[in-house]
SEPA-817346 format. One record per residue: x, y, z of N, C-alpha, C in turn. Coordinates in nm, 3 decimals. Example, Ala and Ser with C-alpha at 12.3 -4.5 7.8 and 13.67 -1.06 7.14 Angstrom:
residues 2
+---------+---------+---------+---------+---------+---------+---------+---------+---------+
:   neast :  nnorth :     nup :  caeast : canorth :    caup :   ceast :  cnorth :     cup :
+---------+---------+---------+---------+---------+---------+---------+---------+---------+
:   1.319 :  -0.569 :   0.780 :   1.230 :  -0.450 :   0.780 :   1.320 :  -0.330 :   0.780 :
:   1.285 :  -0.225 :   0.708 :   1.367 :  -0.106 :   0.714 :   1.290 :   0.003 :   0.787 :
+---------+---------+---------+---------+---------+---------+---------+---------+---------+
***
This chain:
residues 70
+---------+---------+---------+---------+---------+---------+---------+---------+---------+
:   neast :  nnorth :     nup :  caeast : canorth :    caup :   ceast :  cnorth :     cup :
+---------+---------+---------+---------+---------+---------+---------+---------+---------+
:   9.421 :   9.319 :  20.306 :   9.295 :   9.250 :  20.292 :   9.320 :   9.100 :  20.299 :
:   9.286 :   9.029 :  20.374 :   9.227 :   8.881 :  20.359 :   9.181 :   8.792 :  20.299 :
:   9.239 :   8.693 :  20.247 :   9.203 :   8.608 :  20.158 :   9.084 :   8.568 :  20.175 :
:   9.011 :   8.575 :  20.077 :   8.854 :   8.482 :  20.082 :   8.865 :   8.353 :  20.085 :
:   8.781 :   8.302 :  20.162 :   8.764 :   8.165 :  20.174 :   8.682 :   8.073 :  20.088 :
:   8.781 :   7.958 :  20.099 :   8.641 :   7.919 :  19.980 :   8.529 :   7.935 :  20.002 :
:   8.433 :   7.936 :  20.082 :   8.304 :   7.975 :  20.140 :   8.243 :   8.065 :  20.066 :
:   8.326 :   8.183 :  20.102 :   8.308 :   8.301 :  20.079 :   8.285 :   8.342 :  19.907 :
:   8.401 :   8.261 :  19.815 :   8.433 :   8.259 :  19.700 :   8.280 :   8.175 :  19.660 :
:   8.279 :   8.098 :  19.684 :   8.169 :   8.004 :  19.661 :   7.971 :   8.049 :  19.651 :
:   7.996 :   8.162 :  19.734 :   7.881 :   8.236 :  19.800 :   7.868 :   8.362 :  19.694 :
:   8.011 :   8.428 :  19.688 :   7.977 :   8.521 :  19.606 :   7.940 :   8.472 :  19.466 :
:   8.005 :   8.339 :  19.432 :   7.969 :   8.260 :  19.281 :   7.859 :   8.253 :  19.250 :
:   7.778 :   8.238 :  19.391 :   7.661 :   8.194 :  19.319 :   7.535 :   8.305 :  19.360 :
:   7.617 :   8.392 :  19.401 :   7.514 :   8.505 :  19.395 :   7.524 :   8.579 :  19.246 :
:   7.670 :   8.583 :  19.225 :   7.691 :   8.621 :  19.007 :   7.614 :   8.573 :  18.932 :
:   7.611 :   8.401 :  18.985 :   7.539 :   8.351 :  18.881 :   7.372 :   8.371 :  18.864 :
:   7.301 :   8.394 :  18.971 :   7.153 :   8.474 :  19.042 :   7.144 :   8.562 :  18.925 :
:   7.249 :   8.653 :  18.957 :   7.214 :   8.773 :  18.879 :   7.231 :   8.773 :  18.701 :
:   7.325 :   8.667 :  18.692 :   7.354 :   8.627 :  18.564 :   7.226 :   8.620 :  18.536 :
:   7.155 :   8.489 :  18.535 :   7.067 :   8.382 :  18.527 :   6.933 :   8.506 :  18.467 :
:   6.957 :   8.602 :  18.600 :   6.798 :   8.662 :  18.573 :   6.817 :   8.793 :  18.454 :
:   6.950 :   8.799 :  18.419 :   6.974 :   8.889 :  18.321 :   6.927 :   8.855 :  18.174 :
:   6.971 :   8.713 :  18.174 :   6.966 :   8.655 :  18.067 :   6.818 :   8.614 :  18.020 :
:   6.761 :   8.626 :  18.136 :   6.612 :   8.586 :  18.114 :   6.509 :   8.684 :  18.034 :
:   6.571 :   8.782 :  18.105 :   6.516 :   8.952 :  18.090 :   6.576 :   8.948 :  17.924 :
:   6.685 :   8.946 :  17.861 :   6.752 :   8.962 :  17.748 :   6.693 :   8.881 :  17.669 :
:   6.667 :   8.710 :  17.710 :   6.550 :   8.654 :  17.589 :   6.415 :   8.717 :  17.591 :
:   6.361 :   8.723 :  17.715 :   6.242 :   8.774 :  17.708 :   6.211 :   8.915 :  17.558 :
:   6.337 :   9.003 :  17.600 :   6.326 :   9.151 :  17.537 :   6.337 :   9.099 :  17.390 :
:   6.504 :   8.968 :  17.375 :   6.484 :   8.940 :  17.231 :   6.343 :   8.860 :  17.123 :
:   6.285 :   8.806 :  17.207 :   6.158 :   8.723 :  17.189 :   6.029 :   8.894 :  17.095 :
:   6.089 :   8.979 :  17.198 :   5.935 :   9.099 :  17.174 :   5.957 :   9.142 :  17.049 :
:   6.148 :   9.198 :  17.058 :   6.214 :   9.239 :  16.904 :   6.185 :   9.155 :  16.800 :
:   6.205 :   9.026 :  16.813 :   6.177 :   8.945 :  16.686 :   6.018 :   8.934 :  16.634 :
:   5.908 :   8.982 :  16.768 :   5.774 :   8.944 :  16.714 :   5.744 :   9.098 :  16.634 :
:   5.814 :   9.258 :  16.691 :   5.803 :   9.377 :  16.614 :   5.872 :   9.374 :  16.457 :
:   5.963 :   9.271 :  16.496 :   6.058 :   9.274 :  16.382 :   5.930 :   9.219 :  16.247 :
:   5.886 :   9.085 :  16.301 :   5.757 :   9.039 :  16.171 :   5.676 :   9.067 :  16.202 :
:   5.619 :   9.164 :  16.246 :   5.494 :   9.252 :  16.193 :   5.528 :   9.391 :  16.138 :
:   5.630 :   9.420 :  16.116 :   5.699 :   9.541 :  16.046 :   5.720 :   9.482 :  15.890 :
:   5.774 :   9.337 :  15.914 :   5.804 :   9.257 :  15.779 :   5.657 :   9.282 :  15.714 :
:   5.567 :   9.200 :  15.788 :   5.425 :   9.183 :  15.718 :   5.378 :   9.287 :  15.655 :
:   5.397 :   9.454 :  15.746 :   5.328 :   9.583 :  15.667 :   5.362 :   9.609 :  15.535 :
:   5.526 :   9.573 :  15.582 :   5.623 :   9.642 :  15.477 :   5.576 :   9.573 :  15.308 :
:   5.524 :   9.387 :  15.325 :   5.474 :   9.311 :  15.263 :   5.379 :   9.350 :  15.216 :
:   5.271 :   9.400 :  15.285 :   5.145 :   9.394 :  15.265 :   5.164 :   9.557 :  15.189 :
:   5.166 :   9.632 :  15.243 :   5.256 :   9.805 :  15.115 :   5.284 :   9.767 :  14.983 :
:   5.393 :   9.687 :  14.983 :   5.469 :   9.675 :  14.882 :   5.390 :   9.579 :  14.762 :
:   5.279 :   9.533 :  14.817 :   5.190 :   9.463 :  14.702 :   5.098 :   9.557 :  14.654 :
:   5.045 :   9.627 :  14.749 :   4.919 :   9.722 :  14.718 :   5.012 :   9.800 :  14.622 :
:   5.093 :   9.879 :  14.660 :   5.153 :   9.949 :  14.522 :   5.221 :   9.855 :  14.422 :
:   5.256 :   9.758 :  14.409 :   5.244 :   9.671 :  14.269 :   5.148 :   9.662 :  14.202 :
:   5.023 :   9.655 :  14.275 :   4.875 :   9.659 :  14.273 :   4.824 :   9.786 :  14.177 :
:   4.862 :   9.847 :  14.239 :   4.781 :  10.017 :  14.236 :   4.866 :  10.051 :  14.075 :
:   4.992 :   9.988 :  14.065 :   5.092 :  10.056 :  13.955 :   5.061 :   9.979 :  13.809 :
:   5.030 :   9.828 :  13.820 :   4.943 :   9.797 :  13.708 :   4.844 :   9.829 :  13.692 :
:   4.731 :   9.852 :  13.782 :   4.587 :   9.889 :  13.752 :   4.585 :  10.021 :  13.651 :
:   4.705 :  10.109 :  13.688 :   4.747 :  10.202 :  13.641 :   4.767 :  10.214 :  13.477 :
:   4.871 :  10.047 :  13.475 :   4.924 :  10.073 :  13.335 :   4.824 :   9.978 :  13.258 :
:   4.768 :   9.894 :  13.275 :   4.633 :   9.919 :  13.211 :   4.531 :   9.969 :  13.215 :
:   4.495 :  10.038 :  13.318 :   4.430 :  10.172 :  13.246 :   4.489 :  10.271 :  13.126 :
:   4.565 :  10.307 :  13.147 :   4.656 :  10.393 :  13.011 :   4.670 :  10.275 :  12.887 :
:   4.673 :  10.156 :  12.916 :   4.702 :  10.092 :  12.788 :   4.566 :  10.079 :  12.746 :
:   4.484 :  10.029 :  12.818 :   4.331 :  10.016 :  12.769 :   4.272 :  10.184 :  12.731 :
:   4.351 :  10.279 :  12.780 :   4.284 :  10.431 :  12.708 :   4.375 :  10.443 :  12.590 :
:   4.495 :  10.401 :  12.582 :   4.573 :  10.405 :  12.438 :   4.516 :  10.366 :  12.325 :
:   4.412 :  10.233 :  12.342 :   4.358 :  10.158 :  12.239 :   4.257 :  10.209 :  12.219 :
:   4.188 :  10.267 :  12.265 :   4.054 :  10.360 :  12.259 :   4.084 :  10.469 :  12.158 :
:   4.171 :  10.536 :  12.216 :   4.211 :  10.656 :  12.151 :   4.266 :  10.666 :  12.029 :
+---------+---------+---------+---------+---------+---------+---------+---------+---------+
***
């Protein structure tokens, strides 16, 4: 086989880098979508985790306010 020429070397470089370039684009793009699923999973998980803090005192004063009754 035959040495490549610089030309040649040069040509294929920058066809790697083409494909580089548009890989990387595609890979922020995809990381950009992950990070916006990522905080709105945060937010549910947020917004859950109060309602049952919520729901678990309403709870224990109710029982404390029926303790004093009783």
């Amino acid at each position: 086989m035959a040495k490549a020429t610089t030309a040649e070397v040069a040509a294929n470089l920058h066809a790697h880098e083409v494909k580089c370039e548009e890989r990387w684009k595609t890979i922020f793009k995809e990381t950009g979508e992950i990070k916006e699923e990522i905080s709105s999973i945060n937010k549910t998980i947020r917004i859950a985790t109060f309602g049952i803090i919520s729901f678990a005192g309403a709870i224990i004063i109710a029982l404390l306010s029926w303790a004093l009754v009783v």
